[in-house]
N, C-alpha and C positions, 0 to 999 in steps of 0.2 A: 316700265309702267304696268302695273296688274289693272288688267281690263276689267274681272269681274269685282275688282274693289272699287271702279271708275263709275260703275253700275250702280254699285250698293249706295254709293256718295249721291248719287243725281238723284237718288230717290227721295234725300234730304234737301234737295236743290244744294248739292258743293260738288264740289269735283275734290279728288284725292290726288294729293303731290306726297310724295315721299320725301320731305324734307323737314327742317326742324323750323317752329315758328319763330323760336327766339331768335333765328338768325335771319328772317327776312330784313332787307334794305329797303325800308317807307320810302327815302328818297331817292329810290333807285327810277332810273325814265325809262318806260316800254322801247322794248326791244322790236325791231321789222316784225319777227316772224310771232312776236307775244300779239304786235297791233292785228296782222292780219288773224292769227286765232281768234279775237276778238270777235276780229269782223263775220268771222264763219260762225260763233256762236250768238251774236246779235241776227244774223240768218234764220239761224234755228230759236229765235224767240229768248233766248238768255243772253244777262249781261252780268258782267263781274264785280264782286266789291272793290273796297280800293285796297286790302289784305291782300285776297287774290293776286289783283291785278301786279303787285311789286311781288307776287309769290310766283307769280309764273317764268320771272326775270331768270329764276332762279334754276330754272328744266330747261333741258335741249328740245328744240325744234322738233327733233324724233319722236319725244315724248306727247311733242300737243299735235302734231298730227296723229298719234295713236289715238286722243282724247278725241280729236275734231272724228275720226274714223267709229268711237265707239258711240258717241254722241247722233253721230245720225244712224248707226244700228238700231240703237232706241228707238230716234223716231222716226226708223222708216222708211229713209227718203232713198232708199235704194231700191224701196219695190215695186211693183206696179200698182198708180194710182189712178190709173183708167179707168173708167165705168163704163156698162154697155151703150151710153148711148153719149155721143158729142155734143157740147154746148145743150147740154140738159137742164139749163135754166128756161128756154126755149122749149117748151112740149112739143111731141112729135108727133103728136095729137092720135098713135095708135090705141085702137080700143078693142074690145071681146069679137067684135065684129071681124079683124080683121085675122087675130087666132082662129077663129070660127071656118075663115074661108079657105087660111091657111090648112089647115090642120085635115078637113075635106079634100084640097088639090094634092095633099101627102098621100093621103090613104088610098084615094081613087087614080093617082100617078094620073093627073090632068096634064103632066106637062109632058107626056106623053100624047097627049090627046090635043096639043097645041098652042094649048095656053101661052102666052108669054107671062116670062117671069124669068127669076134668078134663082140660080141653084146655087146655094152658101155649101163651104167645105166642109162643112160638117155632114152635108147630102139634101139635108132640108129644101123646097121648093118654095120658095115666095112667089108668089103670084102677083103679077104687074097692077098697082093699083092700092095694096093695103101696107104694109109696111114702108115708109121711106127708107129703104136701106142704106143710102149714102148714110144717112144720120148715125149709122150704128158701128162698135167695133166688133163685131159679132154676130151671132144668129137671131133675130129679134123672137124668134117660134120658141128654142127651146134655150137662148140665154146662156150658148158657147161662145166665149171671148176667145177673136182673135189675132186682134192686133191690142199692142201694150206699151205702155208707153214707159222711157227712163230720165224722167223729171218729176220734180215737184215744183211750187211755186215757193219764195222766198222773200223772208222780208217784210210781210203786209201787214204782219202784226202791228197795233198801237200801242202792247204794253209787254215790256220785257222782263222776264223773272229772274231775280236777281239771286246769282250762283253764288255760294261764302267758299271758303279753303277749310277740306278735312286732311287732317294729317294722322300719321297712326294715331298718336293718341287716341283722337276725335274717334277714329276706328273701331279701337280697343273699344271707349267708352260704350257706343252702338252697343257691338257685341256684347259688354257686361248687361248694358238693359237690357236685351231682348234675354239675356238667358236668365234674369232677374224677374223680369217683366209678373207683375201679380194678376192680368188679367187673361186669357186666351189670348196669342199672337193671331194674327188677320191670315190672308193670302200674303200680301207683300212682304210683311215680319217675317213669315215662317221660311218665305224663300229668299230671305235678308240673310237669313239663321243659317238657313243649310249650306248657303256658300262661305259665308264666314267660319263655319268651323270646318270647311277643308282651309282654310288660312290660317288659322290662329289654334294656338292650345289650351285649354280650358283652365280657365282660372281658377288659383286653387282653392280659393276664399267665397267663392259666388254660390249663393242658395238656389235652388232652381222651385220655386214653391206651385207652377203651373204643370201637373199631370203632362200636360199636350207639348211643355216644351220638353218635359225629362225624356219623352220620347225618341225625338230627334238627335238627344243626346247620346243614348243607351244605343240607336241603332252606328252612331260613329262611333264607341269605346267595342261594340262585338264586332265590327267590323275589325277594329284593330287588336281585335282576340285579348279585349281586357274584360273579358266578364265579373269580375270580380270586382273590378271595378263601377260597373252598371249596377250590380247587385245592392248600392249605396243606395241606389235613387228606385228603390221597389220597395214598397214601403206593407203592400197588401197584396191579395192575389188579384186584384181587379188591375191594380197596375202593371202584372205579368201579363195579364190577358190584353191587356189594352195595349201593349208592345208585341206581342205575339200576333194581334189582327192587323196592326199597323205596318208590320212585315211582310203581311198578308197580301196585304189590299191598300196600302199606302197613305190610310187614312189613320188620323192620330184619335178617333172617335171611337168608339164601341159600334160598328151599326151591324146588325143583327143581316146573316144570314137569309134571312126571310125576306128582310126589307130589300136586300141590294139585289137577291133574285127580281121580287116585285117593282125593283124599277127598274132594271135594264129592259123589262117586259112593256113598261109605258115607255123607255125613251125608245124605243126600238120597233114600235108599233108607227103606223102610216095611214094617214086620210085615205090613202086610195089602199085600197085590202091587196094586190097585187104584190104590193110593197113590203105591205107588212111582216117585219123579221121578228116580232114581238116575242113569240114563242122558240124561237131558234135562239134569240139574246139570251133569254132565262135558263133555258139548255145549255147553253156556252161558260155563262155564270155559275151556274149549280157543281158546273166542273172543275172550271177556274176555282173555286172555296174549298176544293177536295183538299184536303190534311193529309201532308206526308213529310215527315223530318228523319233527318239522319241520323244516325247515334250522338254526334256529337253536341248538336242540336236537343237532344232531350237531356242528355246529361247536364247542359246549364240549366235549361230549365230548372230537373228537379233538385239543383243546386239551390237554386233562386227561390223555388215554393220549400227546402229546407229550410233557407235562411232566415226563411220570416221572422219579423220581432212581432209576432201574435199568436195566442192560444189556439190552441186550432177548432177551439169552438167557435171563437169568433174569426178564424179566416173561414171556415164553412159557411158561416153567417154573411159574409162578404161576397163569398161566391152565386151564394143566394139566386142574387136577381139574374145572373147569368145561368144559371144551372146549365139549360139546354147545351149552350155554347161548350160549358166547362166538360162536361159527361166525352165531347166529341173530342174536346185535346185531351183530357185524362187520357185515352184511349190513341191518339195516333200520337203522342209523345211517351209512350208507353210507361207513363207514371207511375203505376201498380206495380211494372215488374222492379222498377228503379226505387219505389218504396222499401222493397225486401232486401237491397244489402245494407250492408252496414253504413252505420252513420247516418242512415237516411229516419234513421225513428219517427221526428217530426213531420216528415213530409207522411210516413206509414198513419201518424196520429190525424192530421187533419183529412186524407182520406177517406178514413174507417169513419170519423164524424160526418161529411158529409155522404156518403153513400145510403150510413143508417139513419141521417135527418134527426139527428138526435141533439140538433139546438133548436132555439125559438131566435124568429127575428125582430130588429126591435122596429118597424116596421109595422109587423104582425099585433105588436101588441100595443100601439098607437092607431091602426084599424081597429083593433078590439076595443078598444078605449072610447073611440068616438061614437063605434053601433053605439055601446050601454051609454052615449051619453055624457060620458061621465070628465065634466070640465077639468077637476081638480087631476085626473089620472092624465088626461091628452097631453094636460101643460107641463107638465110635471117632464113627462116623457121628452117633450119637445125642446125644453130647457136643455136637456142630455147635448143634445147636437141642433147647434144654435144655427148651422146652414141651412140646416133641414125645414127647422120654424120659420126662417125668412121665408121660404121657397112656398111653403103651403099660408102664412101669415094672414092674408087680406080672406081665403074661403074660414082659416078659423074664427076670425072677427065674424063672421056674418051668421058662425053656426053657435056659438058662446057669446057672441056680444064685445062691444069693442071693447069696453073699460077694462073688463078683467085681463082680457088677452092682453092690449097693449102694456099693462104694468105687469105681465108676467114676461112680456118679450122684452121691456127696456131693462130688467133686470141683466140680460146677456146680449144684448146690442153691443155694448162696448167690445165684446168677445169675437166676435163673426166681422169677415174680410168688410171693408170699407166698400167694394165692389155692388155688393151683397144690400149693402144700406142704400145704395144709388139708386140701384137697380127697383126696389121699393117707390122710392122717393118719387121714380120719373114715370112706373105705370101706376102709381095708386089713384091717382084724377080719372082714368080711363077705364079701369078697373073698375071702382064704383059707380060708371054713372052705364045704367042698363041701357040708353043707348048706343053708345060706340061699341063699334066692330072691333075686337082687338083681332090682334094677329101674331101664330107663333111659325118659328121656321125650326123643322126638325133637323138635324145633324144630315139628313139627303139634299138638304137643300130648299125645298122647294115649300112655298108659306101656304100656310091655310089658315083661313079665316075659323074665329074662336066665340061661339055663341054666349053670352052675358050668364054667368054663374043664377040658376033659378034663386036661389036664396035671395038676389035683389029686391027680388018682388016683394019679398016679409018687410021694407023700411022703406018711408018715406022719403023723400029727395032730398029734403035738409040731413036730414039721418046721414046720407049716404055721403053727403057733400062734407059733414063733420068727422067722418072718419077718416076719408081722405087727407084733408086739412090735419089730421091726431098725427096721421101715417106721417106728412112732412114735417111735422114741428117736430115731431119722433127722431129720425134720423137726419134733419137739420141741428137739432140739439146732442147729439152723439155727434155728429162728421165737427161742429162746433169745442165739442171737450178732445176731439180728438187732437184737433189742430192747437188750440191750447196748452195739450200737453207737450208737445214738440217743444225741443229746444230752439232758439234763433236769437244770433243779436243784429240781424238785421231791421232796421227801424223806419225805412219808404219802400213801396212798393210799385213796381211799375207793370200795368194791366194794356193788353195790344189790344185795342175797339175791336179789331177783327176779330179776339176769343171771344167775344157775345156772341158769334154769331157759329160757334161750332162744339158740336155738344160733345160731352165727354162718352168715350168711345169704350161702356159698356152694357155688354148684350146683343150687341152687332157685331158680326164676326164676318167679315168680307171673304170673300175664298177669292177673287179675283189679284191679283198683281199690279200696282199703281209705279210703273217705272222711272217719271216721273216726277213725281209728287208721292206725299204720303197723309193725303186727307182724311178726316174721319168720315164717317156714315152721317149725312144729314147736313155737314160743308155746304154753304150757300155761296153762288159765283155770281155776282155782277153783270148782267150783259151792259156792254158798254157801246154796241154798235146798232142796228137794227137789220140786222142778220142773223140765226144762229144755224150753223151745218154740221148735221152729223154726219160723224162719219163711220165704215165699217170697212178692216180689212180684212182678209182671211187668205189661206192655202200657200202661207210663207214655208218654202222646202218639201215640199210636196210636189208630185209628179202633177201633170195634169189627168184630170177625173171630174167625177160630174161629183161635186160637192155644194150644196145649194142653202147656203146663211142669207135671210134674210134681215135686214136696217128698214124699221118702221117707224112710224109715230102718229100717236091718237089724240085726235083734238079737243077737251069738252068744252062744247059751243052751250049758249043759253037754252031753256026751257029742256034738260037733258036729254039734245042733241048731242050727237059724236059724228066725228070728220073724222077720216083713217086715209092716211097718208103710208100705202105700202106696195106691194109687188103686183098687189090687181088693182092699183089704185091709184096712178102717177101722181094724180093732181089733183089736189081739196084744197077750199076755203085757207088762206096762207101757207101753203107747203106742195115740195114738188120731190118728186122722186128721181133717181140717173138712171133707174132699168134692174133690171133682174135677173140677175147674174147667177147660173146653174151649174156651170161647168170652167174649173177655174183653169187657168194657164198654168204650163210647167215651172215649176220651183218659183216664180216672182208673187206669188198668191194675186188678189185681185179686188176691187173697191165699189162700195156703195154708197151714193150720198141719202141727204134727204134737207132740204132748205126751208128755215120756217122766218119769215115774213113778219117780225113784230106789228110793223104799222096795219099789215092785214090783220092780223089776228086780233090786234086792239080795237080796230075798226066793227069786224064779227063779233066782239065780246066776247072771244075766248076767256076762258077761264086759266087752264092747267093746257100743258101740252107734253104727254107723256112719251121717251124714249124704249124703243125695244129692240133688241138681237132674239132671232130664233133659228134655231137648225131645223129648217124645213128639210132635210136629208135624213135619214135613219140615223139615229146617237144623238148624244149631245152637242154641245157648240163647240166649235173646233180650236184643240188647245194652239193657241199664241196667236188665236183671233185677236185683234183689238178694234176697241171701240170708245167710243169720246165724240166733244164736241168744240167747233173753232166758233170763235167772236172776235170780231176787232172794229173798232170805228172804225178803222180805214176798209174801204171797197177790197170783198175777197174775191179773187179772177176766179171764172170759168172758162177753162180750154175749148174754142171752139173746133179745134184739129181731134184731139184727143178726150177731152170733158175732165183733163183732171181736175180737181178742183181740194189739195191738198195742199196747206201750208205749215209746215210746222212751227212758225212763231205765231202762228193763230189759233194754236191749240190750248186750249184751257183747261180740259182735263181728260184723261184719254187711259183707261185701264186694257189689261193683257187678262185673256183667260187661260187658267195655270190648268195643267197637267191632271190634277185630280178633280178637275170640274163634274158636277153628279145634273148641269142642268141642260135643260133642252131652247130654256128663254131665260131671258134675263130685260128686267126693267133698270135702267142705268141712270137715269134720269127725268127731272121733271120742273117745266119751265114753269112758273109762276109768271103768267104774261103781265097781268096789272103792277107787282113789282121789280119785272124785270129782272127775278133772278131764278138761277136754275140751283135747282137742290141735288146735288150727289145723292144717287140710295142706291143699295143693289137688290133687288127683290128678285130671287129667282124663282122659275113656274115651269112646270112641263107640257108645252103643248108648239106644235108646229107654227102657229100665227099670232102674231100680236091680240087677237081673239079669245086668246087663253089667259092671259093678265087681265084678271080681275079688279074692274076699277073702284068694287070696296074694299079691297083688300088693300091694294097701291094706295088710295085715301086713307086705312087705316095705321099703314104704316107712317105716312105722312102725319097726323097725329102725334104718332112715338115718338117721332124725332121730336116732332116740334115742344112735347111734353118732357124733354128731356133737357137734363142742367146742363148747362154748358161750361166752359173752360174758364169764363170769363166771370161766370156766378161763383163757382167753384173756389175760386182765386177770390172772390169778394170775400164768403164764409172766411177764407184762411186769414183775410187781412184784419177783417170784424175778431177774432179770435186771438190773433197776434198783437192786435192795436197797431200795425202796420199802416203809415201814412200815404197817399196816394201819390206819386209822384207826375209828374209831366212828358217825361222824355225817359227813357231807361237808362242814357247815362247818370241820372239824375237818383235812380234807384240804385238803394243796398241789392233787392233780390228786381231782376227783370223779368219778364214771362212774353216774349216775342211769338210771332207769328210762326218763326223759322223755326222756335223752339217745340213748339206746338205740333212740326212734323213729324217729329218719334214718337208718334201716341206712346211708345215705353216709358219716355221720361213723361207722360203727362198722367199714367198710370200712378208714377211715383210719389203724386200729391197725396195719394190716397195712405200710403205707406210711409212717408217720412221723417 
């Protein structure tokens, strides 16, 4: 059994058997050890088709304990899920007062002086009277766990996720979409990807038409010293670069030097200035970017900037926007001296161009275009590269006027990625109306809020509301002739109620890992019980050390009021906190809850109740923290011995932060109390406390989603187009479009493309 291919499977909700499907026995009867696997995975909250179920007849006992063994790695249930304080549904009713007195009997060694109290291992003195220390597994002063617990709770769930059977094939399939895939891969994709191609050999037939994916690819063919091979998928020199900083610094983005000094400088900085390593992180950084390659190393390279299929006017022109960047590898991959031998002409030619600037960019002469004014030259230009026009589209409407723009843009609509047309369709409502906040997130990660383009103000509201409306009927009537044009002889169609409810997953780019599930951005969850608990693990395989994540959540109460449910804050209006956990135990990491009270919160008239993780510790949040949230009708136990209070068939959805993580906070969710459901988003922010999450910002994202087509509309347009009948049931349909199908955002990608 390959564990990391058992992995890659659960993240579609299947498990992977290596066996062939045409030969399973439908009427074959569960075997002992298939029932009790069963029974371990209805434990862990899944349960099995009835494929599976005669699929599993078919593997030794060795095999599903390997599975039942990697299934609870997943989720967990091996590590410590203690919090600092016991039966923490119970307040311990500690407050600043009793820190306060604490912290005084420390500094002044009162217990020296007589005092009674307790001296915790850690050396701390509690003074008789403010902390109940029974209640605690730990230092309640400075938030060192010491005792841990090896359970979880089991079983409490009310609804079980039902696991299908992947077999290679299914596998292969995976791996062709994601290396297919036409929009940016997420966090979870990308680390779908990277394990899959140490498994499998790259098919020889597969387009890779995503920059970000040919990356990942290019870094496994130099790895296995096929440069020549990689040199297929560089198409320009911004692609060299883009693989050259990606080798770098492990990011498949361009992000500038500049930038990634200036934030290890904010994640690295501290409320308390003692702390503060802000300037020490940017000195570390600045070094870590230092440039230095081997011979062998620059020799592909300038194989690679030879190779180009472009004039070297226009690769200079390309290099352009990077100059800064490019001047500093020209120079430590010593391009210049490897221009001058033979063979190298081209790479000699595009040099000499850029050095002497002796192109124009076209860029430049679409700025130049707009000072003079001059409509008929912008559109003109813009029409050139039909990306480029979607991108700037909505500010040229407002400086030219929409009629003429819109009939010089549908002219090359049909031309430009289907992605491109979505992306349109789902901010133009928000776009033109000069109230809403919008919000963009740059390649660091972290969003900021984007003031209403001044040109609003030159039109009236109807104005603005009609161009919007132009913008959707725009690119509803393009994605309309697109799907038309598609061949099909399928004739009913079958749509899952659930894809209304989950938008199509572009322009959100998750960096986080969904192990799992594989939800899009904006996924709406049902609460079905009147519980919901979050939860927060951290410091899995790590020694012990004082590493301090905190689990919050901010309540917006009427008349904007806010209740803040966090580490200085146990207990607000519906929600209660387990303590505040600073210092984690060796290697089993260590757990945070936070409990929110539907019937309180509806009671208070809560509105929204927002989830947060922040690394109150110098950096960012700690890679293979994970965080999520349980619901179940049925009653979830709180440990009164220990406080665990983890179940994993009560997990509903629970994301892993990946290794390249750039944030310090992260918003992960957010309950809709009056509907009782919680919306997935990942909005990350750089700031120690849930303080830092901007709650225009978090609303304005909330918008995007909600402004955004979903799977289910998507599907409608295709069917409106194909004259597709709506079916009942999907066995009932020629084409199906299921829930389960819906979790490879790759293949939901490929609507766009088909």
């Amino acid at each position: 059994m390959n564990k990391t291919l058992t992995k890659v499977a659960l993240r579609y909700r299947a498990l992977y058997l290596d066996i062939n499907r045409e030969e399973i026995n439908m009427t074959s009867e569960a075997t002992a050890p298939v029932m009790a696997f069963v029974a371990r995975l209805k434990e862990n909250g899944f349960c099995v088709s009835e494929e599976l179920l005669h699929a599993l007849n078919a593997v030794s006992a060795n095999v599903l304990a390997e599975i039942t063994e990697c299934i609870n790695e997943v989720m967990g249930v091996d590590l410590n899920w203690a919090p600092l304080v016991k039966g923490w549904d119970v307040p311990t009713g500690e407050s600043s007062i009793d820190h306060l007195i604490t912290w005084v009997a420390n500094v002044f060694d009162f217990k020296d002086a007589g005092m009674k109290g307790t001296t915790m291992p850690c050396g701390h003195f509690i003074p008789e009277g403010t902390f109940p220390i029974e209640r605690y597994n730990g230092c309640p002063f400075c938030g060192t766990q010491f005792k841990t617990a090896d359970f979880v709770y089991k079983g409490q769930g009310s609804k079980l996720k039902e696991l299908r059977l992947f077999t290679e094939k299914d596998m292969q399939n995976v791996f062709a979409s994601l290396l297919s895939s036409a929009t940016p891969l997420d966090g979870t994709q990308k680390d779908s990807l990277e394990i899959l191609l140490q498994q499998y050999s790259l098919p020889v037939d597969t387009e890779i038409s995503m920059k970000e994916t040919a990356m990942l690819v290019i870094k496994l063919l130099v790895a296995q010293d096929k440069a020549d091979e990689a040199a297929k998928l560089l198409k320009t020199p911004t692609d060299v670069l883009r693989y050259l900083w990606y080798e770098k610094t492990g990011y498949v983005q361009i992000i500038e030097p500049k930038t990634l000094v200036a934030h290890a400088r904010k994640l690295y900085s501290h409320i308390w200035g003692p702390l503060d390593r802000g300037a020490d992180a940017a000195a570390e950084m600045k070094k870590k970017l230092m440039l230095k390659y081997d011979r062998k190393a620059c020799l592909r390279v300038a194989k690679w900037m030879n190779g180009l299929p472009m004039s070297a006017h226009q690769a200079a022109e390309n290099m352009n926007p990077k100059r800064g960047m490019w001047v500093r590898m020209i120079r430590a991959l010593r391009l210049g001296e490897y221009s001058r031998k033979k063979e190298m002409e081209h790479l000699a030619k595009i040099l000499d161009v850029f050095y002497k600037q002796e192109y124009s960019t076209w860029q430049g002469r679409v700025d130049k275009a707009r000072l003079d004014n001059d409509a008929d030259q912008t559109l003109a230009l813009l029409k050139e590269r039909p990306g480029l026009f979607a991108r700037c589209l909505f500010a040229t409407m407002l400086r030219f006027g929409s009629d003429k723009v819109l009939t010089a843009f549908n002219e090359i609509a049909d031309k430009m990625p289907a992605r491109l047309l979505l992306s349109l369709g789902n901010a133009a409502e928000n776009y033109f109306d000069a109230k809403t906040t919008r919000v963009a997130r740059p390649i660091t990660g972290v969003t900021h809020r984007i003031e209403a383009n001044k040109l609003l103000a030159l039109y009236d509201e109807d104005t603005l509301k009609k161009m919007a409306a132009d913008v959707n009927a725009l690119y509803r009537c393009s994605m309309e002739r697109r799907f038309a044009a598609q061949k099909t002889e399928a004739k009913s169609i079958y749509i899952d109620p659930m894809l209304y409810n989950i938008p199509v997953s572009v322009g959100d780019r998750a960096t986080t890992v969904q192990d799992t599930s594989c939800a899009l951005m904006g996924t709406r969850f049902p609460v079905e019980g009147d519980a919901v608990r979050l939860f927060l693990q951290w410091g899995k395989g790590l020694h012990a050390q004082h590493l301090d994540m905190d689990l919050s959540c901010r309540i917006a109460l009427p008349e904007g009021k806010i209740a803040e449910c966090a580490f200085f804050n146990l207990k607000c209006v519906g929600a209660k906190h387990s303590g505040d956990i600073r210092s984690i135990p060796e290697m089993v990491g260590t757990a945070e809850y936070v409990e929110l009270s539907l019937p309180e919160l509806e009671a208070a008239g809560a509105k929204y109740a927002t989830f947060t993780c922040n690394a109150y510790s110098c950096g960012s949040l700690s890679p293979n923290l994970v965080v999520g949230w349980m619901d179940s009708a049925n009653p979830m136990t709180i440990s009164e011995e220990t406080g665990v209070a983890y179940d994993p068939s009560c997990v509903q959805h629970m994301v892993r932060i990946s290794e390249g993580n750039l944030a310090k906070g992260l918003v992960f969710g957010v309950l809709d109390v009056a509907k009782r459901e919680i919306i997935w988003l990942e909005m990350p922010f750089t700031a120690q406390t849930l303080r830092g999450a901007d709650s225009a910002s978090i609303e304005a994202l909330l918008n995007k989603l909600e402004a955004k087509l979903s799977v289910g509309e998507l599907l409608d347009m295709k069917a409106k187009a194909q004259n597709l009948v709506a079916a009942e049931t999907a066995d009932e349909a020629d084409e199906a479009y299921t829930y389960e199908w819906a979790l490879n955002p790759a293949d939901v990608t490929k609507l766009l493309y088909m």
